[in-house]
N, C-alpha and C positions, 0 to 999 in steps of 0.2 A: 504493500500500500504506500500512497505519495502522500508523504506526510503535509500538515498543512504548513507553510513559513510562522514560526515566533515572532515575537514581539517587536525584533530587530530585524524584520523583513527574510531571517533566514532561520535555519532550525538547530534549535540550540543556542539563542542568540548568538549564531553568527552572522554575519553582515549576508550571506546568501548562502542556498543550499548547495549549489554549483557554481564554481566557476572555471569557465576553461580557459587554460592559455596556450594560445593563438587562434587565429581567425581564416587557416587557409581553409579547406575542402572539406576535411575529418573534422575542424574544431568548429567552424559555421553551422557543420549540417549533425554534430553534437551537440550544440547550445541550442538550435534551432528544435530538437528531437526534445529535449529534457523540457525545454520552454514547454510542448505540446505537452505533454505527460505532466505539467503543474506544478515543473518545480522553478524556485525564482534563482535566474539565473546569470549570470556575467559573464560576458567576452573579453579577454585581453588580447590586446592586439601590440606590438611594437612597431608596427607601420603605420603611415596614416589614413591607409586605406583597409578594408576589407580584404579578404581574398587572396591574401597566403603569395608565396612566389607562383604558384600555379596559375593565379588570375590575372598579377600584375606584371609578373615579370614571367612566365612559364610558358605552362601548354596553350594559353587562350593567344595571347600576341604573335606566339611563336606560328601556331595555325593558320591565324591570319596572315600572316607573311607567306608562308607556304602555301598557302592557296595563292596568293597574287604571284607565286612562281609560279605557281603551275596554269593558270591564264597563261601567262608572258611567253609558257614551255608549248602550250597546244596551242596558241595564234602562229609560232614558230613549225610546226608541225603538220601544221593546214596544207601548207605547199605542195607536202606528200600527194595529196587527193586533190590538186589542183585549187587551193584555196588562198590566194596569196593578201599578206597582211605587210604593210612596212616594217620597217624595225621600229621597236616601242620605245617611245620616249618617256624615258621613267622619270618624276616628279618627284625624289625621293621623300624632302619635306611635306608632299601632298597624303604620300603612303604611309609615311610616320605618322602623321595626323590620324589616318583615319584605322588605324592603328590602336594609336590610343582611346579614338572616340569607341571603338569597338569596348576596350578593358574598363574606361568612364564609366558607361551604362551598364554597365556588368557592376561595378562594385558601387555605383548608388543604387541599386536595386538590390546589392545585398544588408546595405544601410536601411533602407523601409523594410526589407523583411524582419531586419531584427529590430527597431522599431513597430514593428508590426505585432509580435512578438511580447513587447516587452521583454526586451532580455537588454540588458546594460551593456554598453558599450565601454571599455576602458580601457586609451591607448598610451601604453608605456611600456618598458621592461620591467618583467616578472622574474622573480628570485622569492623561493621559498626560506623563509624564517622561520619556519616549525609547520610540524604535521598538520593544522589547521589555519598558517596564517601566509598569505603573500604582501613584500614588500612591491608596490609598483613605483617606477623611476618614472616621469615622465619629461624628464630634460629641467623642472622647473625645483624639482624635489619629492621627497618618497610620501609615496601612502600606502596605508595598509588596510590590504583585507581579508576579511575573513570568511572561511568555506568548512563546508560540513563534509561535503564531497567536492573531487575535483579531477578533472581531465587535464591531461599536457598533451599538446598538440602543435609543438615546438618548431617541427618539420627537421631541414635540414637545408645545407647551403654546397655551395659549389665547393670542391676541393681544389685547393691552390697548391701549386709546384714550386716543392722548397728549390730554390736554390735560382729563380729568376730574378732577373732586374726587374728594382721601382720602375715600371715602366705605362704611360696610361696607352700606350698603343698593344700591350699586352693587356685581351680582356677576358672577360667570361660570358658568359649564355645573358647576362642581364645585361651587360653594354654593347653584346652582340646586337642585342634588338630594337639598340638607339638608329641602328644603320648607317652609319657614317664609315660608309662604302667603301675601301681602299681598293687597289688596282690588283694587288694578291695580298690571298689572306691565307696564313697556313694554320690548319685547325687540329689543335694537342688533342687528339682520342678519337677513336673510331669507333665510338656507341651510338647509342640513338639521337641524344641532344646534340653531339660535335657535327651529323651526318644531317639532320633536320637542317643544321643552321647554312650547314654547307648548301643544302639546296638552295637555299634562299640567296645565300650570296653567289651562287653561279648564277641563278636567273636574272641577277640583279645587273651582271657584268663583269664579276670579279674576279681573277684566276684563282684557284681554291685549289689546295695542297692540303693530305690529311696523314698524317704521321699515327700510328698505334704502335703498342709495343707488341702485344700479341700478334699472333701469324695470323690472325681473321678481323674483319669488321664484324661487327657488333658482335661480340663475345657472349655467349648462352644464348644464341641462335643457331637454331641448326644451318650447317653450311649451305647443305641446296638452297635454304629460303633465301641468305644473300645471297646468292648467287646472278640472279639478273638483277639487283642493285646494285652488286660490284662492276657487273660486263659495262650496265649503262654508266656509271662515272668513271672508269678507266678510259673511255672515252673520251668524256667533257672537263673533266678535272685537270691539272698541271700533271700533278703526282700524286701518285697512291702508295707512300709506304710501311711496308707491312714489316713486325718483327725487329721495329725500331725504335730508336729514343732519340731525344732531342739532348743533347751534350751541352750545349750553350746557348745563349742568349745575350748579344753584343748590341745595345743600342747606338744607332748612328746616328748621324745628321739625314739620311738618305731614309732610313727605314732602318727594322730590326734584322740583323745580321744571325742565322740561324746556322748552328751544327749538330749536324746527326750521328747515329753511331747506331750498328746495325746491322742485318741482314741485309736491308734496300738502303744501306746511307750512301748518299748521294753529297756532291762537292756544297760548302755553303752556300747558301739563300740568302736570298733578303727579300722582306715582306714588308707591306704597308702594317698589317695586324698580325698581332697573335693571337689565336682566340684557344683558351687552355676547358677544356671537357673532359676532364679523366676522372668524374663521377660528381658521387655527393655525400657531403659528411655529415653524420645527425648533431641537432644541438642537442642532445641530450644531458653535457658537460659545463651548459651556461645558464644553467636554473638553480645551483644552489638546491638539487635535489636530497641531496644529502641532508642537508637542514630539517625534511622534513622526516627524510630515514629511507629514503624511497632510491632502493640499487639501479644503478649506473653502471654500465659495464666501462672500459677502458675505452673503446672506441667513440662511446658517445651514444650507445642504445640505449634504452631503459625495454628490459626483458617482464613481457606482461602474460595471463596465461587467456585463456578462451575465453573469458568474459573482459579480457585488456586490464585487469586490476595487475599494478606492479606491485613488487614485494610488499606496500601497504596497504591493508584490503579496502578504503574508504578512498586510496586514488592509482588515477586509469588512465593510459598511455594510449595514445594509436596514431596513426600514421606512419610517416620517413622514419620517427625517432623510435620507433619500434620493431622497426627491420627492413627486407626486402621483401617483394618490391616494392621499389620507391613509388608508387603510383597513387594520383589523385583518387583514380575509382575505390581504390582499394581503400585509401586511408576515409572514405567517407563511411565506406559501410562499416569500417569497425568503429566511426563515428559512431553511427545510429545504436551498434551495440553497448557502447560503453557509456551512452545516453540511458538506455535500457534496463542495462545493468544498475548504473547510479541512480534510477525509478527505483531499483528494486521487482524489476521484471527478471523473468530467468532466460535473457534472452543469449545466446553465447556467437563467436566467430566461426562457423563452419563454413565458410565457401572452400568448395572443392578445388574449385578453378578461379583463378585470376587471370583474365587474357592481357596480353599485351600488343603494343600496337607502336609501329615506327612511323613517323609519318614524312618519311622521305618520298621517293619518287623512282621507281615504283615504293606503293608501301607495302610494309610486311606487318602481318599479325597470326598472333600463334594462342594457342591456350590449351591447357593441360600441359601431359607431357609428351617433354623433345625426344627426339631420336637419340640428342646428347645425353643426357638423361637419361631413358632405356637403357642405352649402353651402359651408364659409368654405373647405374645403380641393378644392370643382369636382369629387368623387366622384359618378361619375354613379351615380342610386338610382332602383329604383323600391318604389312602396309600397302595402303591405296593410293596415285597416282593420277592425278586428273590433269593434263597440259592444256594451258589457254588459248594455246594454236588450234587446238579441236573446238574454239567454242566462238560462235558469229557475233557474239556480243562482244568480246574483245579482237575479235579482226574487226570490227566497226570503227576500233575504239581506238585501232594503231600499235594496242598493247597485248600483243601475242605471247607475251615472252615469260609470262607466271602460270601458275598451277597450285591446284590444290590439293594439298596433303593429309591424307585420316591414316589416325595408326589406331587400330583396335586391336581388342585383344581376342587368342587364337584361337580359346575356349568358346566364351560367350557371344565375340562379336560384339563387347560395346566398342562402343569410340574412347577414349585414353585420348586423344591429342589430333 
């Protein structure tokens, strides 16, 4: 049962019976879940907006770019079929604008929802000072509040590569999406965010260079899936090198002067940008969790169990700062559970599957499990085969070059991945 709020607006006189801190995907659509279920509730935010890296600076801006490459990529491609377009005169400041206006309406609409709501809004940095109390900073000076229960919902941030130059032409996925376009840009990691952004800046005009250390793009993909995303940018790209690392980082007058070292290292570059994508690291390490007793591992997780309570059973973790994958979808729905949970419902985290989704060009998305997988964990699979050259919807489409893959199992015939 949901208790009613005390005297002090929260129960137990504490100042509220929830509060979360942060406001991306998992901790919105957690504060927004608890709010329905009756209980009074707070948002902490340390940005000034709503909506987590994911709405401001993430998946939502990043999409939008990506799609206007991929306009730019099929007015380009028309020709094929006798369709001819001039070459596009890009307006970069028009597409930044409209950019943002996109991420704008997104997060004042998640402003009246939680005014809608009634759920408190409170933007600062959050640091636990005991198991029921948060200190908020908000630039002016500390305030404190207090909660019966409580979610963290922290996220995570870009990981930066020890040992570069102060350098601002050296960026990451969040100044990536300001677009101040260089002539080559070489981008540190061959995952999904370094390969997203890279579309975008080839379609934009940019020569695009993609260094990983490992011997594959996107690494825990199965190989065939990259497979016609690697053919098509071996193409269009400068360089594609694989099994390598970047040795230095020499800022010029001219540009940044780059050395590799490697299986594919090649003589030094020089690039307008450097855009660094070799993951992401949870804040789990800048909340002062400890204050409240609530285990931390070393990297920066906070390890939660099926109902997302960490080691203190009155507070609950979900999102980035709780594991892999690092995914928006993901970290909502263990929102809603740990919403559920902190009702006092018996609601727990089962999803079987978590899909993923690249959204390069071609894109790729997988869900269950990989062939990678299969193998490394002796799952016995068998598998199906379907190539998009057999299929008139993508020779319509110019995009022959994909297929789709089921691996069931050899027993029952379900689908596995």
């Amino acid at each position: 049962p949901v208790s009613a709020p005390g005297p002090a607006g929260g129960h137990h006189g504490h100042d509220f019976d929830l509060v979360v801190v942060g406001a991306g995907p998992g901790g919105y659509a957690a504060a927004f879940r608890a709010a329905d279920l009756g209980l009074n509730v707070a948002l902490v935010e340390r940005w000034p907006t709503l909506g987590g890296v994911c709405l401001n600076v993430g998946c939502i801006p990043s999409k939008a770019l990506l799609h206007a490459a991929r306009v730019i990529d099929e007015a380009h491609a028309a020709a094929d079929f006798g369709v001819h377009f001039g070459a596009p005169r890009i307006d970069v400041p028009r597409l930044r604008d409209w950019k943002d206006g996109i991420v704008g309406r997104m997060t004042r609409s998640l402003t009246t929802l939680a005014k809608q709501r009634k759920v408190a809004v409170i933007h600062g940095t959050a640091k636990f000072t005991g198991p029921h109390e948060l200190a908020i900073d908000d630039g002016a000076g500390n305030r404190r509040v207090s909660f019966d229960r409580c979610i963290i919902a922290v996220g995570s941030e870009s990981v930066r590569l020890p040992g570069l130059p102060d350098d601002p032409r050296i960026i990451d996925s969040t100044a990536a999406l300001e677009l101040d376009v260089p002539e080559r840009l070489l981008v540190i990691g061959g995952g999904i965010i370094g390969l997203e952004m890279a579309t975008v800046y080839d379609a934009l005009g940019t020569k695009v260079s993609v260094v990983e250390l490992t011997d594959g793009l996107m690494p825990g993909c199965d190989r065939d899936l990259v497979r016609p995303l690697q053919k098509r940018i071996a193409g269009r790209y400068d360089r594609i090198l694989l099994g390598t690392r970047v040795a230095a980082v020499e800022p010029t007058a001219d540009g940044l002067q780059v050395r590799f070292e490697g299986a594919q290292a090649v003589e030094p570059q020089v690039y307008g940008k450097v855009l660094v994508a070799v993951g992401r690291a949870p804040n789990g390490g800048r909340i002062e969790a400890g204050a409240a007793g609530v285990q931390v591992t070393e990297r920066g997780f906070i390890p939660v169990d099926k109902q997302m309570r960490t080691s203190v059973p009155h507070i609950f973790a979900i999102g980035d700062v709780v594991g892999q994958p690092m995914l928006a979808h993901k970290a909502t729905h263990e929102g809603k559970v740990a919403a559920e949970a902190a009702a006092g419902l018996k609601s727990f985290f089962d999803a079987r599957v978590i899909p993923s989704v690249a959204y390069t060009d071609p894109e790729i998305a997988w869900v269950g499990l990989t062939e990678t997988e299969a193998r490394v964990g002796g799952v016995a699979f068998e598998k199906a085969t379907f190539p998009w050259s057999a299929s008139g919807r993508s020779q319509a489409l110019g995009r022959s070059e994909g297929f789709t893959k089921l691996l069931f199992d050899p027993q029952s015939h379900r689908v596995v991945g």
